[in-house]
PyMOL Python script that loads the backbone (N, CA, C, O; Angstrom):
from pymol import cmd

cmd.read_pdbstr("""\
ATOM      1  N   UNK A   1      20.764 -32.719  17.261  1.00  0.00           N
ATOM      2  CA  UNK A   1      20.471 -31.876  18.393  1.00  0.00           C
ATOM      3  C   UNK A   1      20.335 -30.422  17.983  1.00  0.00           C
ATOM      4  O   UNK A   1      19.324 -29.843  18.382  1.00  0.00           O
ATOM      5  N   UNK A   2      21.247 -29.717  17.210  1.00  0.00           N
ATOM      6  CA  UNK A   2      20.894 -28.309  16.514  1.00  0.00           C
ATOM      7  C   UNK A   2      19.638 -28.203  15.837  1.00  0.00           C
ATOM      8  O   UNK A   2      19.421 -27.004  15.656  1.00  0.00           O
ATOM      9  N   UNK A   3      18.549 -29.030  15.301  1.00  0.00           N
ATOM     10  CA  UNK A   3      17.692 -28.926  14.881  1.00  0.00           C
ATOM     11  C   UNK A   3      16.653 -28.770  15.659  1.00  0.00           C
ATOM     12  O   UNK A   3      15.609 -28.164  15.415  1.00  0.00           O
ATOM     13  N   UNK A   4      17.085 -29.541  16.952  1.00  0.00           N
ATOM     14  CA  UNK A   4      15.655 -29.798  18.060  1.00  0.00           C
ATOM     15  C   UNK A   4      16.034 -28.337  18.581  1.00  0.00           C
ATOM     16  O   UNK A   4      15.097 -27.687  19.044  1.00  0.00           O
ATOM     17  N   UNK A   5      17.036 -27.868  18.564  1.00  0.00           N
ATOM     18  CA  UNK A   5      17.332 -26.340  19.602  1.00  0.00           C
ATOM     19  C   UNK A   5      16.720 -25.273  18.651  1.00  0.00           C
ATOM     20  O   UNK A   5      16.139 -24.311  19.155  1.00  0.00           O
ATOM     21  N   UNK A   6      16.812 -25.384  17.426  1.00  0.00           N
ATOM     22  CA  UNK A   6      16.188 -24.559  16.337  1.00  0.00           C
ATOM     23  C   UNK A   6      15.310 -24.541  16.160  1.00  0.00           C
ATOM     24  O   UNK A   6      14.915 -23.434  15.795  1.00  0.00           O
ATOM     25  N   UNK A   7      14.166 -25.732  16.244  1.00  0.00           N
ATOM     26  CA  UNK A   7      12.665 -25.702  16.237  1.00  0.00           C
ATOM     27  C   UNK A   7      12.027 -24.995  17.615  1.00  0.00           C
ATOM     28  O   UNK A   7      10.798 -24.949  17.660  1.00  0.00           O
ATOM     29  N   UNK A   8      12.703 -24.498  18.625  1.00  0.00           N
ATOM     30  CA  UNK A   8      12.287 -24.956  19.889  1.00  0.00           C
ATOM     31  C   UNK A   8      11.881 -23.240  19.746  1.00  0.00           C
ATOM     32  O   UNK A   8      10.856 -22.648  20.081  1.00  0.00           O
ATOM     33  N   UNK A   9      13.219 -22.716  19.067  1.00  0.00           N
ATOM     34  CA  UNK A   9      13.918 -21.411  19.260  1.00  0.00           C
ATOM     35  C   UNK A   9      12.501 -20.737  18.022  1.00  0.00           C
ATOM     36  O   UNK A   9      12.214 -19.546  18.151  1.00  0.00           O
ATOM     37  N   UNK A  10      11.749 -21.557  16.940  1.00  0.00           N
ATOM     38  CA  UNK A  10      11.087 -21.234  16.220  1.00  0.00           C
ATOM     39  C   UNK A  10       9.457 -21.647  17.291  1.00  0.00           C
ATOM     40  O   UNK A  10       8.522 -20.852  17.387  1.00  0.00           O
ATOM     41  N   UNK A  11       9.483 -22.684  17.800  1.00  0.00           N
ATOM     42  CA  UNK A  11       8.253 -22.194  18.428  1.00  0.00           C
ATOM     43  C   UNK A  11       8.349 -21.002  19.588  1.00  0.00           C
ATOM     44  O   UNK A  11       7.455 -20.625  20.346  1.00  0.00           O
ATOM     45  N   UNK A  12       8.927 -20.805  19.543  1.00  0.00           N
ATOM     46  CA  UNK A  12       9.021 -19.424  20.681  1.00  0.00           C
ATOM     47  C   UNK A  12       8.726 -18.285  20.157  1.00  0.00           C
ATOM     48  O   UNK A  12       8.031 -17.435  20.715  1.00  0.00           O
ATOM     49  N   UNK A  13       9.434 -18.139  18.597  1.00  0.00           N
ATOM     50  CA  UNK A  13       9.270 -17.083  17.758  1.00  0.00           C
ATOM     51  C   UNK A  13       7.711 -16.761  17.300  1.00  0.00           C
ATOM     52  O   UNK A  13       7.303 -15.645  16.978  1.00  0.00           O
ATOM     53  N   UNK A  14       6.869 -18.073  17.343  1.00  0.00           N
ATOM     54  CA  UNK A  14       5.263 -18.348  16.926  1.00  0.00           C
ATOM     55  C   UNK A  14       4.572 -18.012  17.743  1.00  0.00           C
ATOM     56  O   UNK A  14       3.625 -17.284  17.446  1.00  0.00           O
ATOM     57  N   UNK A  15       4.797 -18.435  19.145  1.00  0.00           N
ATOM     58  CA  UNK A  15       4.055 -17.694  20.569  1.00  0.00           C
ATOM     59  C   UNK A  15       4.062 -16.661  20.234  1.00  0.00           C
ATOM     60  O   UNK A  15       2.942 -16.264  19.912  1.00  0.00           O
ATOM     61  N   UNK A  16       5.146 -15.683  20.104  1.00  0.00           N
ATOM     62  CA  UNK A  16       5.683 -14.096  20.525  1.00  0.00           C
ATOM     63  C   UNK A  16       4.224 -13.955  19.507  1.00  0.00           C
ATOM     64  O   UNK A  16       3.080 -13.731  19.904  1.00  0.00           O
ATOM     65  N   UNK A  17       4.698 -14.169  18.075  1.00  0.00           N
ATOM     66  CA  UNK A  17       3.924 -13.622  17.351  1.00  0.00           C
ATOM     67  C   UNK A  17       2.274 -13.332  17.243  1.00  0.00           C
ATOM     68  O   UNK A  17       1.578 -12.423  16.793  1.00  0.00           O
ATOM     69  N   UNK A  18       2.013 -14.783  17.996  1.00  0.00           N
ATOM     70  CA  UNK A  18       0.661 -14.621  18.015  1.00  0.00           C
ATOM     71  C   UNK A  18      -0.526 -14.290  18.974  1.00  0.00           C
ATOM     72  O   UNK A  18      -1.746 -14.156  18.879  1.00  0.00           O
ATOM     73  N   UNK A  19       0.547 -14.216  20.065  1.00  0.00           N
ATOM     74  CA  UNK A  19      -0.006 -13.185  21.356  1.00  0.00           C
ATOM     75  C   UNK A  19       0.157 -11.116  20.831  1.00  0.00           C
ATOM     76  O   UNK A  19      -0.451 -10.146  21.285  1.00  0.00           O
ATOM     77  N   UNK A  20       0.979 -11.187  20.003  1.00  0.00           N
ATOM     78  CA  UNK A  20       1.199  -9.456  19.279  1.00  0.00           C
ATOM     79  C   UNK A  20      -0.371  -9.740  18.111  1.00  0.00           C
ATOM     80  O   UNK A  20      -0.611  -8.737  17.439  1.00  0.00           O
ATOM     81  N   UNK A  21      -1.163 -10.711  17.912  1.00  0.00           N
ATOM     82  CA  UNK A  21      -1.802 -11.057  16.817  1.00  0.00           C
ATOM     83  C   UNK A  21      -3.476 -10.163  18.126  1.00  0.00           C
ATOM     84  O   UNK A  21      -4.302  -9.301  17.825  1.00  0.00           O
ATOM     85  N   UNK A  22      -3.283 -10.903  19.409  1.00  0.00           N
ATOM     86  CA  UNK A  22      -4.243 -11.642  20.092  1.00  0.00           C
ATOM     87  C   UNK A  22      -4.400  -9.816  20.878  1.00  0.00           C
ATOM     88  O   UNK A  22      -5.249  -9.437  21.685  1.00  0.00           O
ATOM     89  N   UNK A  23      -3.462  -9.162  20.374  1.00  0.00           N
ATOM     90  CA  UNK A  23      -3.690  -7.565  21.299  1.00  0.00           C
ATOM     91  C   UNK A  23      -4.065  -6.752  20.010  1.00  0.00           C
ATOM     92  O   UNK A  23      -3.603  -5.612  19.960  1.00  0.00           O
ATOM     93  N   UNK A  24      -4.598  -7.047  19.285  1.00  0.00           N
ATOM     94  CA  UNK A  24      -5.120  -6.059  17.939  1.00  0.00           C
ATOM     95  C   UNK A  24      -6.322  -6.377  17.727  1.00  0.00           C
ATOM     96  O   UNK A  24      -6.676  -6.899  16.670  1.00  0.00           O
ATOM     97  N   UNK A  25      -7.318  -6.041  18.937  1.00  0.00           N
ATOM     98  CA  UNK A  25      -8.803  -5.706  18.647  1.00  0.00           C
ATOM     99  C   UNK A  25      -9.140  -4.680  18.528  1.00  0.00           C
ATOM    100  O   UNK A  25     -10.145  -4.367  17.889  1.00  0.00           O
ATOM    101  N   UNK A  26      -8.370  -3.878  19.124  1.00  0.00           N
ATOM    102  CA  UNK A  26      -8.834  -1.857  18.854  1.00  0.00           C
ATOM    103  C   UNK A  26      -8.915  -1.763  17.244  1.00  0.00           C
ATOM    104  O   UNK A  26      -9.871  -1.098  16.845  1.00  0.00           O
ATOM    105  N   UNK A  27      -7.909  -2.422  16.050  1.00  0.00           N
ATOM    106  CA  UNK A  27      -7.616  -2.218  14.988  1.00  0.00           C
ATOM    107  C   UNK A  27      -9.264  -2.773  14.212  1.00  0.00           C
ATOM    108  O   UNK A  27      -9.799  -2.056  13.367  1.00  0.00           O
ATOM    109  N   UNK A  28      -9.706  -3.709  14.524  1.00  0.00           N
ATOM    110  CA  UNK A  28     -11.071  -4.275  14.689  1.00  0.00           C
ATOM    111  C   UNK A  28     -12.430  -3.650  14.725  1.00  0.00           C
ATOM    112  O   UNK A  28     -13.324  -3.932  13.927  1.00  0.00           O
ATOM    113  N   UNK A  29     -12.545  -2.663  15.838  1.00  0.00           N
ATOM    114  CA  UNK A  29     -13.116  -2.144  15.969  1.00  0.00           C
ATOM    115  C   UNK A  29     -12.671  -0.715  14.855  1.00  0.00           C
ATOM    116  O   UNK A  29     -13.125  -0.908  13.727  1.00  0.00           O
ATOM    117  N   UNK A  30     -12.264  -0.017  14.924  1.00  0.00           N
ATOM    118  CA  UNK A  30     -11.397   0.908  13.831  1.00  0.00           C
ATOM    119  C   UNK A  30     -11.698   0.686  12.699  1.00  0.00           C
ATOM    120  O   UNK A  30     -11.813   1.646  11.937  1.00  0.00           O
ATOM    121  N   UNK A  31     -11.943  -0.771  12.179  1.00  0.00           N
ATOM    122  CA  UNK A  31     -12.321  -1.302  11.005  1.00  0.00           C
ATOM    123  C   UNK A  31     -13.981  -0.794  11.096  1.00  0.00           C
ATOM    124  O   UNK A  31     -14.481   0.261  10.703  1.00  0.00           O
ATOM    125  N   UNK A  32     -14.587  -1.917  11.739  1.00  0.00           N
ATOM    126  CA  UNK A  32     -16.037  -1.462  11.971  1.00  0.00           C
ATOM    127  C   UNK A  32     -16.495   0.003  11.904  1.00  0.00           C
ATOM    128  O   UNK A  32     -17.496   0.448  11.343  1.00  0.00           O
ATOM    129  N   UNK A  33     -15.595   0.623  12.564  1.00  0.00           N
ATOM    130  CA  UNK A  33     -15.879   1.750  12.777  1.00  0.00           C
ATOM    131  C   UNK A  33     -16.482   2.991  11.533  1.00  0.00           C
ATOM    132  O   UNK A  33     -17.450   3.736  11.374  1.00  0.00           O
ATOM    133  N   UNK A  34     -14.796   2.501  10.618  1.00  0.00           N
ATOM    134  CA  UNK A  34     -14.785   2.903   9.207  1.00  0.00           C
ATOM    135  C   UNK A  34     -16.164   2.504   8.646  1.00  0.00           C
ATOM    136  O   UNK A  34     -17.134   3.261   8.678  1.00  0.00           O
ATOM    137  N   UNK A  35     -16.180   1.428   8.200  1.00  0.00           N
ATOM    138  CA  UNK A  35     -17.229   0.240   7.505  1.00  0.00           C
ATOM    139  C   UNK A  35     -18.747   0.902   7.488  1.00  0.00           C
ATOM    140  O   UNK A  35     -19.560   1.022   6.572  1.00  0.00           O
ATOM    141  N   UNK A  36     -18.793   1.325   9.044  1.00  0.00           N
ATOM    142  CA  UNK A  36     -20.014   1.924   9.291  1.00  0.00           C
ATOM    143  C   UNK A  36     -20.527   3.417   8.917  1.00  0.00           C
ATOM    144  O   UNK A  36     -21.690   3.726   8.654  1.00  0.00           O
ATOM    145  N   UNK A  37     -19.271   4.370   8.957  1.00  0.00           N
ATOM    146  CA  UNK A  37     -19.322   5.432   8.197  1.00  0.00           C
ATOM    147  C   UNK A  37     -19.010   5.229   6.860  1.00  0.00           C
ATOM    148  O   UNK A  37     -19.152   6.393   6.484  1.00  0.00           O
ATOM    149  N   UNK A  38     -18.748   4.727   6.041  1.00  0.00           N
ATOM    150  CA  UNK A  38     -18.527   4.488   4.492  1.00  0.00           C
ATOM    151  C   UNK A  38     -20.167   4.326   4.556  1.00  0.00           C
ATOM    152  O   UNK A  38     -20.781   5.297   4.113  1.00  0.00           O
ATOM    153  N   UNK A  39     -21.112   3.007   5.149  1.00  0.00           N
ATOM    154  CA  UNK A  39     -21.863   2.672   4.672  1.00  0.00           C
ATOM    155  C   UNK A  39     -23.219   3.675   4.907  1.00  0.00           C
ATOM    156  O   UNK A  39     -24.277   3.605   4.281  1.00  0.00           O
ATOM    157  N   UNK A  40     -22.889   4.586   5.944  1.00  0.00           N
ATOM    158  CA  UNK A  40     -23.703   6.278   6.468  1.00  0.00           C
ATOM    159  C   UNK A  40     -23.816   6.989   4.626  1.00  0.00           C
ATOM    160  O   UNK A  40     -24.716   7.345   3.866  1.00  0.00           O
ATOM    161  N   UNK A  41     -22.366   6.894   4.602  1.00  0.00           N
ATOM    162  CA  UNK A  41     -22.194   7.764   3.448  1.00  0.00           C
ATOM    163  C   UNK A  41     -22.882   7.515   2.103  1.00  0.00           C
ATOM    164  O   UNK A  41     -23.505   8.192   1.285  1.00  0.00           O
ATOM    165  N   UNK A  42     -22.494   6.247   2.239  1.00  0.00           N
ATOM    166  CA  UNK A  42     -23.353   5.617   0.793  1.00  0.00           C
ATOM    167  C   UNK A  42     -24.895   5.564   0.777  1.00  0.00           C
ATOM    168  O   UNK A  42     -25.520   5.182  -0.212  1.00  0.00           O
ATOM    169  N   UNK A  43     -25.258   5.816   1.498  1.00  0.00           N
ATOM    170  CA  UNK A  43     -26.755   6.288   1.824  1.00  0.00           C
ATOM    171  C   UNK A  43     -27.073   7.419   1.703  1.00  0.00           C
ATOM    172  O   UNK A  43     -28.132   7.593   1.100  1.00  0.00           O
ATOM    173  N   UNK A  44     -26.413   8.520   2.147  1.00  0.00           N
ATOM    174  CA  UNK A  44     -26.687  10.122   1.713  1.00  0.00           C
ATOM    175  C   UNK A  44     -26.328  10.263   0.556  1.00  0.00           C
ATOM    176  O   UNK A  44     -26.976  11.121  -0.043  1.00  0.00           O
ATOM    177  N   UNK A  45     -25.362   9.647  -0.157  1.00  0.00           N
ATOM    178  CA  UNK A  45     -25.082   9.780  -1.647  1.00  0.00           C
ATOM    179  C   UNK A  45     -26.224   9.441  -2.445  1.00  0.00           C
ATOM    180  O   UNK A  45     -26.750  10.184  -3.274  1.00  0.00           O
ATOM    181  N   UNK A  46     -26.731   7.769  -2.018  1.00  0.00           N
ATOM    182  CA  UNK A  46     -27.926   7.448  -2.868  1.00  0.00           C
ATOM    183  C   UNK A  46     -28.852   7.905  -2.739  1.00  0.00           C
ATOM    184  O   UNK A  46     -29.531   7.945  -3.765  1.00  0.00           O
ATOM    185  N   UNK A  47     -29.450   8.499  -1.522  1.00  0.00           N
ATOM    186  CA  UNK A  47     -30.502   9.911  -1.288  1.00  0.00           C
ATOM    187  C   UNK A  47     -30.620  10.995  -2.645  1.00  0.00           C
ATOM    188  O   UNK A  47     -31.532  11.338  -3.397  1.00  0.00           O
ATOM    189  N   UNK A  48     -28.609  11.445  -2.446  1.00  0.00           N
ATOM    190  CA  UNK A  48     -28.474  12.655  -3.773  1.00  0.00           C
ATOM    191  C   UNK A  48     -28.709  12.300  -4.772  1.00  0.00           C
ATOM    192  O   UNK A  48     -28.923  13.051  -5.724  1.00  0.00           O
ATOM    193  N   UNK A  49     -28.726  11.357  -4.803  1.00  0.00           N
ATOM    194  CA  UNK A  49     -28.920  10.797  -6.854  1.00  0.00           C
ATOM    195  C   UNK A  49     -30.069  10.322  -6.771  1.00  0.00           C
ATOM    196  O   UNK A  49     -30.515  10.138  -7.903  1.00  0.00           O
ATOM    197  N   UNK A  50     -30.764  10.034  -5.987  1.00  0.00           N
ATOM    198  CA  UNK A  50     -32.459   9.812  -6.353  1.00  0.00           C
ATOM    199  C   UNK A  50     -33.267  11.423  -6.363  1.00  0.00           C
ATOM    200  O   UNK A  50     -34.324  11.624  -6.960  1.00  0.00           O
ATOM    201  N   UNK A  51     -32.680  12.242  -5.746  1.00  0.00           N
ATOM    202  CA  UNK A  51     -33.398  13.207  -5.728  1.00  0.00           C
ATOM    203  C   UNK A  51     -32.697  14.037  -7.083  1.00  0.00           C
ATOM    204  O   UNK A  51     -33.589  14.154  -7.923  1.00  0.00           O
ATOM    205  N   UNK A  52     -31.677  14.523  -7.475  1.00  0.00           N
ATOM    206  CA  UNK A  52     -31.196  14.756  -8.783  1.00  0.00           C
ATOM    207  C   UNK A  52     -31.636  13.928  -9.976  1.00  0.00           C
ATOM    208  O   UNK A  52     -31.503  14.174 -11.174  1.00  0.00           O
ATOM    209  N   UNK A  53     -32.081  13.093  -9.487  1.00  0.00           N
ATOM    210  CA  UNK A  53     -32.314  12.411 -10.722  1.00  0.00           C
ATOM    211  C   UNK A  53     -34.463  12.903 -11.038  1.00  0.00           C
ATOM    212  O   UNK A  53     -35.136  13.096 -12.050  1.00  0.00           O
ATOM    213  N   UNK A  54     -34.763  12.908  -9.556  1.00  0.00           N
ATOM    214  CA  UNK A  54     -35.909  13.434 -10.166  1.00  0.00           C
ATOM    215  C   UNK A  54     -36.421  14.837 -10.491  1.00  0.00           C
ATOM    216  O   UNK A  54     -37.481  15.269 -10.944  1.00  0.00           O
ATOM    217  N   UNK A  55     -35.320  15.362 -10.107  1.00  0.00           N
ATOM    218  CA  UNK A  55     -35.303  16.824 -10.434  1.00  0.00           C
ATOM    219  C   UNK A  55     -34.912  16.894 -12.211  1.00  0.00           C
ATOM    220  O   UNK A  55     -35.677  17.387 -13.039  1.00  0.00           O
ATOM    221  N   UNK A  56     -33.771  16.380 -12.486  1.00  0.00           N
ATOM    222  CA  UNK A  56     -33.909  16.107 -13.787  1.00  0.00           C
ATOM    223  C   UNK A  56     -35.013  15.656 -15.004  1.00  0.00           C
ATOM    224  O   UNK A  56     -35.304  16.122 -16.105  1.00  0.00           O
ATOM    225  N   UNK A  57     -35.532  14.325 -14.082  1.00  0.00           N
ATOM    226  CA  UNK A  57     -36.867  14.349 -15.139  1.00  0.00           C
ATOM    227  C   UNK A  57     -37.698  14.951 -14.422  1.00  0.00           C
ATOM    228  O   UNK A  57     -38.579  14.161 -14.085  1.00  0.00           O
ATOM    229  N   UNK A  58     -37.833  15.801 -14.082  1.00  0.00           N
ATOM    230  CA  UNK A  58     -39.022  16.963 -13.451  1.00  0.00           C
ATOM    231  C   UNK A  58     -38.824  18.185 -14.771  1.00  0.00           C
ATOM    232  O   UNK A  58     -39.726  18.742 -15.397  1.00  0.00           O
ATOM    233  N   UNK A  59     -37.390  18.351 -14.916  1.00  0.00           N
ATOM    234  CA  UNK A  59     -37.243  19.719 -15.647  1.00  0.00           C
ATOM    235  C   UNK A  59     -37.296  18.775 -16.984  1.00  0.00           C
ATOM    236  O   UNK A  59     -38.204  19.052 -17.766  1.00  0.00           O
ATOM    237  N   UNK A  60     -36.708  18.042 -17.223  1.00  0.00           N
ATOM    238  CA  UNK A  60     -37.311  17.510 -18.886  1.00  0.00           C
ATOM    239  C   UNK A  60     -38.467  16.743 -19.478  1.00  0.00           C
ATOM    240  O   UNK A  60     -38.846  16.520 -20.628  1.00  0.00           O
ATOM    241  N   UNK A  61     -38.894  16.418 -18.262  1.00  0.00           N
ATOM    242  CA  UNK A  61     -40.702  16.637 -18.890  1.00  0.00           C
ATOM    243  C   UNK A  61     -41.248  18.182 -19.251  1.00  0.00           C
ATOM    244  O   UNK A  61     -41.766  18.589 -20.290  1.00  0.00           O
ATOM    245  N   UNK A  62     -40.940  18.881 -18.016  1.00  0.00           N
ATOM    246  CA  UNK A  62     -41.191  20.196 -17.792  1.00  0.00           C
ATOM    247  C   UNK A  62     -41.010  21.024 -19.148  1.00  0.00           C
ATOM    248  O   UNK A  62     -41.757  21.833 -19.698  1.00  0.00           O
ATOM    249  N   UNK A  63     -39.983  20.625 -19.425  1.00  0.00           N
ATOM    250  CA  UNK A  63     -39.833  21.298 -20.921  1.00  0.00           C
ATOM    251  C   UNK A  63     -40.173  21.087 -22.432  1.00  0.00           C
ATOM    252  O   UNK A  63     -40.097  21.825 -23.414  1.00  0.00           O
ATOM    253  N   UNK A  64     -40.682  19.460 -22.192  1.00  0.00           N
ATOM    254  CA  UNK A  64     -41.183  19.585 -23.275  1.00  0.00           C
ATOM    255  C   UNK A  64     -43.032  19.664 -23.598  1.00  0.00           C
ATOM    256  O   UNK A  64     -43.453  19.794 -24.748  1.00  0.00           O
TER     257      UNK A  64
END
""", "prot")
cmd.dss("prot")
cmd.show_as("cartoon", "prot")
cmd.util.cbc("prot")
cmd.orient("prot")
């Protein structure tokens, strides 16, 4: 009988937990959110290095 009162007492503990699981969509979105500015960024970066890079071989053709 202490075992059946202990499992009972552990599915209760599993509910709690996974209704605290089932209220963390803001964190979700927050994610996305990030994800989407990282991936803004990594685009203006690769902009800078295509254009540095042809500025570079612009000036070392240029020079020789």
């Amino acid at each position: 009988m202490g075992k059946a009162h202990f499992a009972s007492s552990d599915a209760g503990q599993r509910s709690d937990s996974s209704s605290v699981h089932d209220d963390d969509d803001g964190w979700d979105a927050e994610v996305s959110a990030e994800t989407e500015s990282l991936l803004e960024e990594n685009a203006r970066l690769r902009a800078l290095v295509v254009q540095l890079s042809r500025l570079v071989l612009k000036n070392v053709v240029g020079q020789k």
